[in-house]
PLY file of the C-alpha trace (Angstrom):
ply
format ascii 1.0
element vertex 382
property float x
property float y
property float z
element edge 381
property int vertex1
property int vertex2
end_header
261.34 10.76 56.52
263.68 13.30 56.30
263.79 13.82 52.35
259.98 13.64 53.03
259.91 16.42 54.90
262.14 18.17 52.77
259.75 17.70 49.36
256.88 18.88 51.63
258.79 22.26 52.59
259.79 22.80 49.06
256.19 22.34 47.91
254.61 24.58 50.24
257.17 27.22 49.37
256.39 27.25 45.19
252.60 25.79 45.58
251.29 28.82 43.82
252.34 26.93 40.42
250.61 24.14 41.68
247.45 26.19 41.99
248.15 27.75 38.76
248.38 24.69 36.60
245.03 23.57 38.29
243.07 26.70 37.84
244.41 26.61 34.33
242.67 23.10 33.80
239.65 24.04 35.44
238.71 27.23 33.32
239.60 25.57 30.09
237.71 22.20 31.09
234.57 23.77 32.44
234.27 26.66 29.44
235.01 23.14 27.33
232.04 20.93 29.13
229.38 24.76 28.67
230.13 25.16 25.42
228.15 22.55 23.88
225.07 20.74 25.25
224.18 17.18 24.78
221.99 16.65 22.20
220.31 12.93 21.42
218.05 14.63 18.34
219.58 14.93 14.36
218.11 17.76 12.61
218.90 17.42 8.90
220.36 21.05 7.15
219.15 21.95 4.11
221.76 23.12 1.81
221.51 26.65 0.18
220.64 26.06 -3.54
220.51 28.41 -6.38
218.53 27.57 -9.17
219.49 29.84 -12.90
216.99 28.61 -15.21
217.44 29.35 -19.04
214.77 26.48 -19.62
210.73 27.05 -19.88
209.80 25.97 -16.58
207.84 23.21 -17.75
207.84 19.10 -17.63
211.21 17.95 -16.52
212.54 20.99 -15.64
210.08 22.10 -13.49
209.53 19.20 -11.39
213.37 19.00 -11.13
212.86 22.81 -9.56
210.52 21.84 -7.44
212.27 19.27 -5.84
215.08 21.38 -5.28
213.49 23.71 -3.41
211.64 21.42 -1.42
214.80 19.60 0.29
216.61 23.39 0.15
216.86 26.74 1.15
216.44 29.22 -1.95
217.87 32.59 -1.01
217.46 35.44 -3.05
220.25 36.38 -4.96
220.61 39.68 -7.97
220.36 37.94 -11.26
223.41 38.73 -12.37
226.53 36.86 -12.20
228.76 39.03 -10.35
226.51 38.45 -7.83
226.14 35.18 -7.56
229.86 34.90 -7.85
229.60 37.10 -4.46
227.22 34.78 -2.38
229.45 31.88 -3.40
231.97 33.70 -1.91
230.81 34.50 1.06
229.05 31.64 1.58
225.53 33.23 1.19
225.13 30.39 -1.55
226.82 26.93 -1.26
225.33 25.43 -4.84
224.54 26.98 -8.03
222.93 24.84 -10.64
222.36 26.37 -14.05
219.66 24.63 -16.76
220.35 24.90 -19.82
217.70 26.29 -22.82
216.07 23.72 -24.26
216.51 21.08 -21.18
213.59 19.32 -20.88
213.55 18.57 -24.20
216.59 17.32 -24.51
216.13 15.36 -21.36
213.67 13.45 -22.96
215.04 13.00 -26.09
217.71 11.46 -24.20
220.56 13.71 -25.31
221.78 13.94 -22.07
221.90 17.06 -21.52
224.47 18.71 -18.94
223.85 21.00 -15.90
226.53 23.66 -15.33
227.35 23.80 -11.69
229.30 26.20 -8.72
229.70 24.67 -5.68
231.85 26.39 -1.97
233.12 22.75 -2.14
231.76 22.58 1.54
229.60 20.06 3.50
226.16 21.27 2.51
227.25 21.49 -0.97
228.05 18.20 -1.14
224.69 17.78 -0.05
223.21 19.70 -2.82
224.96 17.45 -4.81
223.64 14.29 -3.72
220.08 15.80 -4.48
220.78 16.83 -7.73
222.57 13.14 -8.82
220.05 11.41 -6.91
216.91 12.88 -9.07
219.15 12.98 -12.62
219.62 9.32 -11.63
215.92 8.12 -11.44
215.08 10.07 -14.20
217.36 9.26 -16.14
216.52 5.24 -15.34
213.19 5.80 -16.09
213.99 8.10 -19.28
214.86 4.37 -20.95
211.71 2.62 -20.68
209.06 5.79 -20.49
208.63 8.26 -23.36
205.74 10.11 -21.59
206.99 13.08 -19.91
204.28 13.18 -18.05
203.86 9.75 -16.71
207.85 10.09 -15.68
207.74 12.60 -13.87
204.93 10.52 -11.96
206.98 7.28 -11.35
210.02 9.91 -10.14
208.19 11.73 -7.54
206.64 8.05 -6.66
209.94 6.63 -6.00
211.86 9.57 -4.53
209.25 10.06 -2.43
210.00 6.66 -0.85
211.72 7.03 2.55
214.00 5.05 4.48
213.59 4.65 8.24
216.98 4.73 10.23
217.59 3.49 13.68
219.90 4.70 15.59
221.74 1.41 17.08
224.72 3.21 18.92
223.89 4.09 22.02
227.22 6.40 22.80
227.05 10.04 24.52
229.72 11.02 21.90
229.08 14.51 22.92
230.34 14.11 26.64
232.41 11.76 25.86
234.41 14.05 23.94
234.51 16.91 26.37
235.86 14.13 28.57
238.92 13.24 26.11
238.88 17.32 25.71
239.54 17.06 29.94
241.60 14.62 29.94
243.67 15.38 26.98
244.70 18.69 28.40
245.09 17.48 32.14
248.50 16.17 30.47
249.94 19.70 29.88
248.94 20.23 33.87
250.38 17.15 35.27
253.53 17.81 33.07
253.58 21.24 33.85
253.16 20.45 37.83
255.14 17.58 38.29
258.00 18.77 36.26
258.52 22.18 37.67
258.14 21.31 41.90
260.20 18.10 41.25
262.91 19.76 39.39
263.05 22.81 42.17
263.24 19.67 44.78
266.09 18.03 43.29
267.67 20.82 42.36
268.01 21.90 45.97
268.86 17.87 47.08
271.81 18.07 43.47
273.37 21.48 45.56
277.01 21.07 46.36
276.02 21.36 50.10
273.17 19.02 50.41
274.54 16.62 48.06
277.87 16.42 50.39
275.42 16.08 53.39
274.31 13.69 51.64
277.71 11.39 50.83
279.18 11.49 53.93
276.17 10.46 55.69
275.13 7.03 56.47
272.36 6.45 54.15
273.32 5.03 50.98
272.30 7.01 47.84
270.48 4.08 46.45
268.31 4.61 49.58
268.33 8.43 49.09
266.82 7.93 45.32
264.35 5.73 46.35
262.68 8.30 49.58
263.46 10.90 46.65
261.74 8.85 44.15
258.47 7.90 46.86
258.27 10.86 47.56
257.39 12.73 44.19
254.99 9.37 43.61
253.19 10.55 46.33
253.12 14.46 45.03
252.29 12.70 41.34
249.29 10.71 42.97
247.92 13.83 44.98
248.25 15.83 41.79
246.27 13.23 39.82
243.66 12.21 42.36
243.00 16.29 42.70
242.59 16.11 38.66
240.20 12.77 38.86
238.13 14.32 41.80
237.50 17.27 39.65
236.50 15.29 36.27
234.17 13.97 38.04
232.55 17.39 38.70
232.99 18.66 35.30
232.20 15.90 33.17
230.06 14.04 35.18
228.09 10.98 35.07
229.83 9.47 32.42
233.20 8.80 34.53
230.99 6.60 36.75
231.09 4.05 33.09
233.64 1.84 32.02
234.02 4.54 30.01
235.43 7.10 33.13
237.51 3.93 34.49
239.56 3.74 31.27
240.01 7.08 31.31
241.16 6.79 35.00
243.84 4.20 34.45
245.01 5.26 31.56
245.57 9.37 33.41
247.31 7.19 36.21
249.73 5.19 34.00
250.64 8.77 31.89
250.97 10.45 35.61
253.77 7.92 36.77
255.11 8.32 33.22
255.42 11.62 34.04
256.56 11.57 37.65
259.77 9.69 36.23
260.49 12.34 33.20
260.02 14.82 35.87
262.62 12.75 38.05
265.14 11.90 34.61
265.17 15.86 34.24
265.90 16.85 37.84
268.97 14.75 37.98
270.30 16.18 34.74
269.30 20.02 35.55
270.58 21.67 38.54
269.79 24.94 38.06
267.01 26.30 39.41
266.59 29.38 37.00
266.31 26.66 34.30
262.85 24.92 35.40
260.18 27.21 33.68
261.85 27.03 30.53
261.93 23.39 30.70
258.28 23.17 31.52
257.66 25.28 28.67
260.10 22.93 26.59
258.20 19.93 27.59
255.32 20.58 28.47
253.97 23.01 26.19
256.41 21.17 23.30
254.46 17.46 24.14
251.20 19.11 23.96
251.34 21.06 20.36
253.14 18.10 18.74
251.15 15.25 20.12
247.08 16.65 19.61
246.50 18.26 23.28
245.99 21.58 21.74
245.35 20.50 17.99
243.75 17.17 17.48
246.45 14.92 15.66
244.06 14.79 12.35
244.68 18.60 11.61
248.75 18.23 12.04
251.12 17.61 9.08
252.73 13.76 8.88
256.29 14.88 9.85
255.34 16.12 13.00
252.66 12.99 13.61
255.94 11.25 12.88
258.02 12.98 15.59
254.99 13.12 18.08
255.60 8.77 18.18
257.95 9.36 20.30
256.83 10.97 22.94
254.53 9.54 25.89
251.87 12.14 25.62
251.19 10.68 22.56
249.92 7.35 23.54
248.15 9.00 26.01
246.25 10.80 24.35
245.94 8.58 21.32
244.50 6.44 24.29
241.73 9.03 25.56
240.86 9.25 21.54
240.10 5.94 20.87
238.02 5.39 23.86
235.64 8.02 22.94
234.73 6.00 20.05
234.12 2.52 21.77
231.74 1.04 21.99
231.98 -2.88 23.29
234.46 -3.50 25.99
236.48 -6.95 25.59
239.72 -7.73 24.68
240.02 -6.70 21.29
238.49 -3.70 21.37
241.23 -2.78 24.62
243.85 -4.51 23.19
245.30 -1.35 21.14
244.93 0.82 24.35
246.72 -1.64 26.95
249.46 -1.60 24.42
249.39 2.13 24.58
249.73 2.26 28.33
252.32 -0.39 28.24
254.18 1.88 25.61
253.91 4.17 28.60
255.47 2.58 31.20
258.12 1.18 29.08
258.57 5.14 28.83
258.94 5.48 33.07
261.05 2.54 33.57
263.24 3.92 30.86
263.41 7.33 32.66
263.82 5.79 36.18
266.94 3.76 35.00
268.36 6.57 33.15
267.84 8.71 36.24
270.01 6.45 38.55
273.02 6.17 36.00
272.80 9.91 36.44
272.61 10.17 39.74
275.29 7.40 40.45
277.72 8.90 38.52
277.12 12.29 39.64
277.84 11.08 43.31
281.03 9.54 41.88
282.33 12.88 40.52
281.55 14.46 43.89
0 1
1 2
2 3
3 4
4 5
5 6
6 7
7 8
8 9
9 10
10 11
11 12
12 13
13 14
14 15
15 16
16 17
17 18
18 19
19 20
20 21
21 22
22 23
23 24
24 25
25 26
26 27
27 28
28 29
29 30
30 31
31 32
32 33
33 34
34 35
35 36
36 37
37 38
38 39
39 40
40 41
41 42
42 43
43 44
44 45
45 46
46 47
47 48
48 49
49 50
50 51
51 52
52 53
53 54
54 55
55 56
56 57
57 58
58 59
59 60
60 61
61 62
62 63
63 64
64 65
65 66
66 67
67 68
68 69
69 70
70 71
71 72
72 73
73 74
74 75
75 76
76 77
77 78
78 79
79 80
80 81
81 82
82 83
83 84
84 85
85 86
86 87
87 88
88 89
89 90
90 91
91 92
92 93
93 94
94 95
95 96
96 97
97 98
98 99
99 100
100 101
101 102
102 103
103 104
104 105
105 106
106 107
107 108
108 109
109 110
110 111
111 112
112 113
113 114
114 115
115 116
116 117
117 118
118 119
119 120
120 121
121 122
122 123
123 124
124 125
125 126
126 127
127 128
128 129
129 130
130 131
131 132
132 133
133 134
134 135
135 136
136 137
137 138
138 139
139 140
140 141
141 142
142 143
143 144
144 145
145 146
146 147
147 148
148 149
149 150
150 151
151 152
152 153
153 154
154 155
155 156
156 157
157 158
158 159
159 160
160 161
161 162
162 163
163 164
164 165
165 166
166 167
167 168
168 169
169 170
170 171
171 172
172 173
173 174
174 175
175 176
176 177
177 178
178 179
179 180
180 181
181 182
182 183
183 184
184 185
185 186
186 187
187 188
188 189
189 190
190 191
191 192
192 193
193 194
194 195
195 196
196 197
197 198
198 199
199 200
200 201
201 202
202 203
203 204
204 205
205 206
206 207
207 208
208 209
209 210
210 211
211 212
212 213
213 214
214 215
215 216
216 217
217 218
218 219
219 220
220 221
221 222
222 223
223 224
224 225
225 226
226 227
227 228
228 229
229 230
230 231
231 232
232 233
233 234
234 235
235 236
236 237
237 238
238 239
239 240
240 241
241 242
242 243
243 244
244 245
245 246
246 247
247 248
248 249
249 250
250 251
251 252
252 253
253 254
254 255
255 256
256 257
257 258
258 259
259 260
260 261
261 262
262 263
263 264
264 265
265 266
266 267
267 268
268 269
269 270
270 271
271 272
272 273
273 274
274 275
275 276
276 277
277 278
278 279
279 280
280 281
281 282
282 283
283 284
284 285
285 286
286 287
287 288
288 289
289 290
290 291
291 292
292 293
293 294
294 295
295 296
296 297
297 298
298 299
299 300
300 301
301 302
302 303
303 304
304 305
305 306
306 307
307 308
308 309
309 310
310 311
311 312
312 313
313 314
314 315
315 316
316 317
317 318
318 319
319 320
320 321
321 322
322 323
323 324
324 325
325 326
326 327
327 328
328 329
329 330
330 331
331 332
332 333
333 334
334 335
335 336
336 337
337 338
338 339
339 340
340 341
341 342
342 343
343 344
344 345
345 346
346 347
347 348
348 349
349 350
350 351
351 352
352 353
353 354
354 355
355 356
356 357
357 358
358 359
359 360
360 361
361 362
362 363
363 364
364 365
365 366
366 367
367 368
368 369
369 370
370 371
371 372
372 373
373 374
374 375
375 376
376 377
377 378
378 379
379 380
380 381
């Protein structure tokens, strides 16, 4: 009870980081869950095509226009090259396609005639793309077998004008569930952040020479003493993380009422304890107190960049993917991921994340034994 009250002092004193931490994952979270509204409709975006015809706008050639334009946007651009070579640029332009004189004769002949093309290289030009290989390709199919111009361009507009009808069978709200990961993800750098700096500025005050011979010559043993210590932050870790549950539910909302929420419940829980005995390995082995907010910045802030808290993992280089394996914020977070994605719940599909969370507390009983070597000895050199 003692040690207890003891933590609880020490809190109270330095609870303004506490707040700070919090407030920190509440502005980010809740500008994170406004910026983007749910949406359950697609609405297709037409790619901006530019058409440079050096062709008579007849037969082949116009009909390929035509279609062009009708599944694109057409801006108007000078008709000069430097200009063109401008909205490319600047992305006033994503696809050029430039006919060649005599096309459509050609076409027919079946020369094979190329199209010179500019592209941005971006989404919708890869679009544009698609529309221009997918009409080349059925008229060049029916090319073969039909020598009428005009009767191809018949059986091309017949069969492109064919549509498929999609269904959408998934049934996921990917866009809150990934302001939930978003939540989540970054509630590591808080609990990291909170539990490391009040539990290193306890046992920094229970590692000084005075308390610590207060502590030897008294009759509780120092196995005892580690485990109130150790109880003790578990209880500040478990406030900390119900506080940070309590307010997902507010930000992210119904969605943590799923199996969904639960998953990402647990697997905050098992990263919290993770973190409770890092926070614990690093108070025993730092004593001074002017050291703890460069630590928190060391690990906290260090975990977060390297393992996809701040940057999603796709974006970051291999080496530092590489490094990021070993590190517990990285399973973590791999976990909140890769639930945002599933789908079915059995135990295939939670296999990879148990083993994740089991990766995790590997991590705290690794840290909790390390800690008590530390400590041990330490009592033996006093």
């Amino acid at each position: 009870m003692t040690v207890f009250k003891t933590f609880l002092k020490i809190l109270k004193k330095n609870r303004g980081m506490v707040i700070f931490y919090t407030v920190l994952l509440l502005v980010f979270g809740g500008i994170n869950m406004s910026a983007n509204k749910p949406t359950t409709e697609f609405e297709a975006t037409k790619p901006s095509v530019l058409i440079v015809n050096k062709d008579e706008e007849v037969g082949i050639t116009k009909d390929f226009i035509k279609y062009i334009k009708e599944n694109s946007e057409t801006p108007e651009i000078a008709d000069n090259e430097e200009a063109r070579n401008d909205a490319l640029f600047y992305s006033d332009v994503s696809y050029i396609v430039y006919i060649p004189e005599n096309y459509h004769n050609d076409f027919m002949a079946g020369n094979a005639p190329e199209l010179e093309i500019k592209r941005t290289g971006d989404y919708t030009s890869e679009y544009a793309e698609m529309l221009v290989k997918r009409y080349l390709s059925v008229a060049s199919t029916y090319q073969k077998s039909i020598k009428s111009e005009a009767e191809l361009i018949e059986k091309v507009n017949e069969t492109l004008s064919k549509k498929v009808d999609a269904e959408i069978t998934s049934k996921l709200d990917t866009t809150t569930l990934s302001k939930a990961s978003f939540y989540y993800n970054f509630a590591s750098y808080s609990i990291l952040a909170c539990l490391i700096y009040i539990i290193c500025l306890v046992l920094s005050v229970f590692n000084s020479e005075k308390i610590r011979k207060r502590t030897v010559i008294s009759s509780m043993s120092y196995k005892k003493h580690n485990k109130d210590l150790l109880l003790s932050n578990c209880v500040y870790a478990v406030t900390v993380w119900l506080l940070y549950v309590i307010a997902s539910f507010v930000l992210v909302g119904d969605i943590m009422f799923t199996s969904h929420g639960a998953v990402y419940i647990i697997n905050s829980f098992v990263f919290t304890m993770c973190a409770t005995a890092l926070a614990f390995l690093i108070g025993r082995i730092v004593s001074n107190k002017n050291a703890v907010n460069g630590i928190v910045n060391v690990v906290a802030l260090g975990s977060s960049f390297l393992c996809g808290v701040f940057v999603p993992m796709e974006f970051m280089p291999q080496s530092v993917k590489a490094m990021a394996h070993v590190l517990p914020t990285y399973y973590y977070v791999k976990t909140n991921d890769a639930v945002a994605e599933l789908e079915v719940f059995n135990i295939e599909t939670l296999k990879p994340l148990i083993i994740n969370m089991g990766v995790m507390l590997g991590f705290a009983i690794l840290f909790v034994i390390i800690a008590n070597i530390v400590a041990s000895k330490k009592r033996k050199i006093g």
